[in-house]
C-alpha positions as CSV (number, residue, x, y, z in Angstrom):
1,X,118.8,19.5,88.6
2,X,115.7,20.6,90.4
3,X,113.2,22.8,89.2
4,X,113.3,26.0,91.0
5,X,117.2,26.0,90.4
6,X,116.7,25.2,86.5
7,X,114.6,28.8,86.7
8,X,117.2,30.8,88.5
9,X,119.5,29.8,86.1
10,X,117.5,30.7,83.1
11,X,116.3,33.7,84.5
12,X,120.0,34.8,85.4
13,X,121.4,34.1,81.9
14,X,118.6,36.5,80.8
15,X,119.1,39.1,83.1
16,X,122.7,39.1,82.1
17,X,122.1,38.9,78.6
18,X,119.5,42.6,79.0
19,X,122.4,44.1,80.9
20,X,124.3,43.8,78.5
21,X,122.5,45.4,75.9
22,X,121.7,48.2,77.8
23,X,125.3,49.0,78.6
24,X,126.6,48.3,75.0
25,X,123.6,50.9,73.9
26,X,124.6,53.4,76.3
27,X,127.7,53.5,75.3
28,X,126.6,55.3,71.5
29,X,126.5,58.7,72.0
30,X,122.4,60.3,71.7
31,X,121.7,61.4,68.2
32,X,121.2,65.1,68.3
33,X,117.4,67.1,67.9
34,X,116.7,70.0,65.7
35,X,113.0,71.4,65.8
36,X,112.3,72.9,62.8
37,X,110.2,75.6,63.0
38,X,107.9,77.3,60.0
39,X,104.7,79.4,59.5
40,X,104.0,77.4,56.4
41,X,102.7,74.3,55.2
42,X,105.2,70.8,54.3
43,X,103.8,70.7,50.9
44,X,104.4,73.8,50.0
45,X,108.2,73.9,51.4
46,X,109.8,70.9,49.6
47,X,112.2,72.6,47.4
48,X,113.4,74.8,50.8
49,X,113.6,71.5,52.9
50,X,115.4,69.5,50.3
51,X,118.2,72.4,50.2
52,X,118.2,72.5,54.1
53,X,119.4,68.9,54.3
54,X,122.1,69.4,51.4
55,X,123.3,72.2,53.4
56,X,123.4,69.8,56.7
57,X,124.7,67.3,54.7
58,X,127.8,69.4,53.8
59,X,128.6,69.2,57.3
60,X,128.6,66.1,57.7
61,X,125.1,65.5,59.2
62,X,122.7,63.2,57.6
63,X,118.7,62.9,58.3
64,X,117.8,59.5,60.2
65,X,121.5,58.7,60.6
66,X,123.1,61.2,63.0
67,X,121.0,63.4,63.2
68,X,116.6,63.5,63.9
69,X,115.2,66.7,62.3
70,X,111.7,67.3,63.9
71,X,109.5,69.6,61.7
72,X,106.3,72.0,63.0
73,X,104.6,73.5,60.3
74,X,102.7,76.3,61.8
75,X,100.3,77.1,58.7
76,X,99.5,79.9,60.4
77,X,98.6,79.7,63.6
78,X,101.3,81.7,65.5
79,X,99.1,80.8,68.9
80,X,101.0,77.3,69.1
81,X,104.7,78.7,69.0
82,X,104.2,79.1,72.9
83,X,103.4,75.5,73.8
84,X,105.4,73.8,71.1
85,X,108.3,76.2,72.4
86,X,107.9,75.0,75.8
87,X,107.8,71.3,75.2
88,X,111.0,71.9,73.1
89,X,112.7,73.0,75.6
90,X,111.4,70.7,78.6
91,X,113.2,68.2,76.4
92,X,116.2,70.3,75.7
93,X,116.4,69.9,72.0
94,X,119.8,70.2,70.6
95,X,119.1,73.4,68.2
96,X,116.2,75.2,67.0
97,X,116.5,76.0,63.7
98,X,113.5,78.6,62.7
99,X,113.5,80.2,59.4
100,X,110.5,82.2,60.1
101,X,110.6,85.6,61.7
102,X,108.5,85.2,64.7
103,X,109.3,81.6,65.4
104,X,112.7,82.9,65.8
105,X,111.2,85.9,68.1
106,X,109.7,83.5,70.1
107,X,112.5,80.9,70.0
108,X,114.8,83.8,71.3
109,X,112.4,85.3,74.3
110,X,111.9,81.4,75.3
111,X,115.3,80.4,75.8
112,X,118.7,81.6,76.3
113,X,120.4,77.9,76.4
114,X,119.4,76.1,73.5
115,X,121.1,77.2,69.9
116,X,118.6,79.1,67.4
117,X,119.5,79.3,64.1
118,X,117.0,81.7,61.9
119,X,116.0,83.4,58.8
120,X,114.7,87.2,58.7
121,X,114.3,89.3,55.9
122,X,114.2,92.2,58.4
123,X,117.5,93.4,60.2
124,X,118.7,90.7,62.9
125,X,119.9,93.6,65.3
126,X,117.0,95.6,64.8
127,X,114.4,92.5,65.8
128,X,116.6,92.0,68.7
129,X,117.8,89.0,67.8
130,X,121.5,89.6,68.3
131,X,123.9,92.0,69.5
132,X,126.1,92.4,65.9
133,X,125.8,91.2,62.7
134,X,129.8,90.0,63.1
135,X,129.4,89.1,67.0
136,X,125.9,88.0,67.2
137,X,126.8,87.4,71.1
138,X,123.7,85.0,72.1
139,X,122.5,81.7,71.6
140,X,121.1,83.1,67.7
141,X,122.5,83.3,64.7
142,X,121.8,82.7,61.1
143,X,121.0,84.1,57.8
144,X,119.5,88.1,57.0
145,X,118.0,87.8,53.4
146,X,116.9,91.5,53.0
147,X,113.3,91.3,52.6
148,X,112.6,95.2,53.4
149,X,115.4,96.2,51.7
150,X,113.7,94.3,48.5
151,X,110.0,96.0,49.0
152,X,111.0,99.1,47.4
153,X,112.8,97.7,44.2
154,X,110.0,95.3,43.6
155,X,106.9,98.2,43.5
156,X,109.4,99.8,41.0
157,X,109.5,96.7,39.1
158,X,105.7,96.2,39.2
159,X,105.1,100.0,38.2
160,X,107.7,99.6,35.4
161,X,105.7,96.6,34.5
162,X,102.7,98.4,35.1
163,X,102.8,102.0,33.8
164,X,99.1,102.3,34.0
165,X,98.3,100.8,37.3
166,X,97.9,103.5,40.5
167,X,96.2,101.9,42.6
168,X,98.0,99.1,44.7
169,X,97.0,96.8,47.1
170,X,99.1,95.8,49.7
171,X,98.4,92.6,51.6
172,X,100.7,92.0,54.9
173,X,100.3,89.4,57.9
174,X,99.1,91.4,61.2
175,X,100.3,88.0,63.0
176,X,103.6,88.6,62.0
177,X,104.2,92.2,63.6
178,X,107.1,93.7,63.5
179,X,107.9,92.8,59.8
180,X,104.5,93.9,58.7
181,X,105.5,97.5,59.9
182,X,108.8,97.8,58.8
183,X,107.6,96.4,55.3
184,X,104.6,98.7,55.1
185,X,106.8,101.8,56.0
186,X,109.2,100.9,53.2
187,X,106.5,100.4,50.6
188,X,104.6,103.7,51.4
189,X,108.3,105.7,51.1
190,X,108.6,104.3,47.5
191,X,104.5,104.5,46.5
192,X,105.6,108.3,47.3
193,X,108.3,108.6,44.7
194,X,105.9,106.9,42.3
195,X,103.1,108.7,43.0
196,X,101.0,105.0,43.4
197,X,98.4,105.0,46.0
198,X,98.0,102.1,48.4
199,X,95.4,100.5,50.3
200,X,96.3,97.7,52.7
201,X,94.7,94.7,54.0
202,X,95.3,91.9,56.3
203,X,95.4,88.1,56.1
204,X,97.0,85.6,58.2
205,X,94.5,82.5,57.6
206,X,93.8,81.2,54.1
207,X,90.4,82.5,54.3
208,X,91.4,85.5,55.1
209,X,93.2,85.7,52.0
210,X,89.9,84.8,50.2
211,X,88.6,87.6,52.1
212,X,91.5,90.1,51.2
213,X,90.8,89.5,47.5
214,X,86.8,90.2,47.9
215,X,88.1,93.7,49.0
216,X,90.6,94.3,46.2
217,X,87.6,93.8,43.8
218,X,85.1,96.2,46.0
219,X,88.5,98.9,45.8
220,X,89.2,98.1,42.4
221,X,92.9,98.1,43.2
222,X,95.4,97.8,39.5
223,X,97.1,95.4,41.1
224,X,98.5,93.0,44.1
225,X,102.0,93.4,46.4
226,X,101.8,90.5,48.8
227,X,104.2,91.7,51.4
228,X,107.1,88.8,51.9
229,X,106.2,86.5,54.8
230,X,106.5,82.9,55.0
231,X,103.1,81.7,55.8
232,X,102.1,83.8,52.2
233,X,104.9,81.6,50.8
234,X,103.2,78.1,51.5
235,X,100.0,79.5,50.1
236,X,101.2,80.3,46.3
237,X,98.5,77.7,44.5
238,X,96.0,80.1,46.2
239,X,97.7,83.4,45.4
240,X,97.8,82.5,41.8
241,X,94.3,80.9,41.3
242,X,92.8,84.0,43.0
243,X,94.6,86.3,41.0
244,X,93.8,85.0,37.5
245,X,89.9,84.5,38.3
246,X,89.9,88.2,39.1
247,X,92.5,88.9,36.6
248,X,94.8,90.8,39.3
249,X,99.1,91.2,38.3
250,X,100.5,90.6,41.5
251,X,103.9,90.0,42.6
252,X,105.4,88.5,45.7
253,X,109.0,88.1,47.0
254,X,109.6,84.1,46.7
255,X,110.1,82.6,43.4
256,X,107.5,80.0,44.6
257,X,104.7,82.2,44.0
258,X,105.2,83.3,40.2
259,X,106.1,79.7,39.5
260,X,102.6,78.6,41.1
261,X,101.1,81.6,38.4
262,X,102.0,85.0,40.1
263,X,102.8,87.5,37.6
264,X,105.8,88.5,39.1
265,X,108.8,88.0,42.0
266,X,111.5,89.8,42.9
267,X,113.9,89.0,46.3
268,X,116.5,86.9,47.8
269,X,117.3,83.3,46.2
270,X,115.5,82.2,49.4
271,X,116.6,78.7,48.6
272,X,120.5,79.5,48.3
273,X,119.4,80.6,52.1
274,X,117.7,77.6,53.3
275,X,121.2,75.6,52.5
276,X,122.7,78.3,54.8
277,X,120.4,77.7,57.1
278,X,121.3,74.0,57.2
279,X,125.3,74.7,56.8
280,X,125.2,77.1,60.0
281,X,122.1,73.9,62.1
282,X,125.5,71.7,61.4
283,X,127.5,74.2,62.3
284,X,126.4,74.4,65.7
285,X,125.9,70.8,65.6
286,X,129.2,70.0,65.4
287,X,130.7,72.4,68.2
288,X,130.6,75.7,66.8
289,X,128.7,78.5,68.8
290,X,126.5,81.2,68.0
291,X,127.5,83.9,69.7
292,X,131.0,83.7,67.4
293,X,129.5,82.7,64.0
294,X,128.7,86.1,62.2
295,X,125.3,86.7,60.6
296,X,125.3,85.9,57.2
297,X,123.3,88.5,54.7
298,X,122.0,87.5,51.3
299,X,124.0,88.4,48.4
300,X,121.5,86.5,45.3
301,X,118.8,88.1,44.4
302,X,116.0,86.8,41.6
303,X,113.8,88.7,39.2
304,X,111.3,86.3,37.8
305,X,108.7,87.1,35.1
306,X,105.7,84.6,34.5
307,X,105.1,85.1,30.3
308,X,102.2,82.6,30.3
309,X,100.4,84.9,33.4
310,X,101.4,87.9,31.5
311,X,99.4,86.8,28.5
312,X,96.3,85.6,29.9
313,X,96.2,89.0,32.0
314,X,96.6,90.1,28.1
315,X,100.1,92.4,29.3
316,X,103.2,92.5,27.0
317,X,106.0,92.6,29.0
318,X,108.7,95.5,27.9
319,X,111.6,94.3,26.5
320,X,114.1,96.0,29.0
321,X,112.0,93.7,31.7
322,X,112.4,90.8,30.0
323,X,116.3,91.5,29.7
324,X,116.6,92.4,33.3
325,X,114.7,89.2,34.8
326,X,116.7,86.2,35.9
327,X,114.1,83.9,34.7
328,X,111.6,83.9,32.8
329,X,108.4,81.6,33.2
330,X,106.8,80.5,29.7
């Protein structure tokens, strides 16, 4: 055999041989994408996530197998959401799953095509989000947890808590807009009824929060309501170290928060949520559209007590407290 023809020979076994293996690969079907979108951190968020993938597990979707989950952890800053939204959609993820009230916002004005599945503690309908709680009639559904509706019960825990305490601070994220009014018009109409004043201050970086506690000493607020939001969520190591070096009660929505040192929390079981969250991203996965799955609304709610905070703060907690709370941290 001559040379040349010994090459052609070779090279058209291997030719055939890539071909192959191209077509054979083609034939699997592409393993869906879902962006995961949060204002927090990943550290902080690794009880939510590991409740998220039971909850896409239970429909039959497994992480790495059949399914790549991409997370974006915001910490933060709300200024990337536009270019992270747009590469997203230049590659036309499968579903956007965003448990975070202005990632959904901004999921929802960026695209009417690709599937959002969110998680707002304000009213769905309200934010715009979708038409009907039972018909949400878009390309978003998901899960309403009831964060306002919590504000007011929690200031009446924290005054029962607190008989002596009048003077309230009142921290809320300006970068997250429309829940930071909604929530500070709830907790004025209850600091009404129990005759509290309020002073309120802003934080959407960590050192503003440092910042926001330097003024809470200068006003020589009782005590701390750190409005729900979920970039305040990721930062409950902070919350609590600040608020025992100046010897601050403070309570937050999230159960996170009191277990990092927080005196108190009251809200939705926001990880029974997160497992929502990941039941309705397989959901949609698997066929089913938004605009016919009906938003689901919270219907757990926690009252946690932190004893060990209580005592270094030296409070005793009343004994009808202690009997009302769901948990209580020693």
């Amino acid at each position: 055999m001559r040379r040349r023809e010994f090459i052609t020979l070779v090279g058209g076994g291997a030719t055939t041989s890539l071909i192959y293996s191209v077509d054979v690969r083609a034939q699997q079907p592409p393993i869906p994408v879902v962006a995961f979108i949060h204002n927090g951190a990943a550290e902080a968020m690794a009880g939510r996530i590991a409740l998220f993938r039971k909850g896409l597990n239970e429909t039959g979707f497994n992480e790495g197998r059949n399914v790549t989950v991409e997370y974006y952890w915001l910490e933060g800053h709300h200024e990337r959401l536009q270019g992270l939204l747009a590469d997203l959609i230049a590659r036309q993820v499968t579903v956007i799953t965003a448990p975070d009230v202005s990632a959904s916002l901004a999921a929802k004005a960026a695209t009417t095509m690709i599937p959002i599945v969110f998680d707002v503690g304000d009213d769905p309908v309200r934010l715009g989000l979708v038409a009907s709680l039972a018909r949400p009639g878009g390309n978003a559904t998901g899960i309403n947890f009831f964060g306002l509706e919590t504000s007011a019960k929690r200031l009446g825990l924290m005054h029962d808590l607190l008989p002596k305490a009048h003077r309230f601070a009142v921290l809320v994220n300006p970068a997250n807009a429309s829940s930071t009014a909604a929530v500070s018009k709830e907790v004025k109409a209850a600091a009404q009824s129990f005759g509290l004043e309020l002073i309120f201050l802003n934080a959407s970086t960590p050192d503003e929060i440092d910042v926001a506690f330097a003024s809470i000493a200068r006003e020589r607020a009782d005590a701390l309501f750190i409005a729900g939001d979920s970039f305040f969520s990721a930062r409950g190591v902070q919350f609590a170290t600040l608020a025992i070096r100046d010897r601050l009660p403070a309570s937050s929505n999230t159960r996170e928060l009191a277990a990092a040192g927080v005196l108190m929390s009251y809200g939705t079981d926001i990880f029974d949520t997160y497992r929502q969250v990941g039941i309705y991203t397989g959901s949609v996965l698997n066929g089913a559209k938004p605009a016919e799955l009906p938003v689901l609304q919270s219907t757990k709610f926690q009252f946690v007590l932190n004893r060990q905070t209580a005592k270094s703060l030296g409070l005793e907690i009343p004994p009808m407290l202690l009997a009302q709370a769901d948990e209580v941290i020693e």
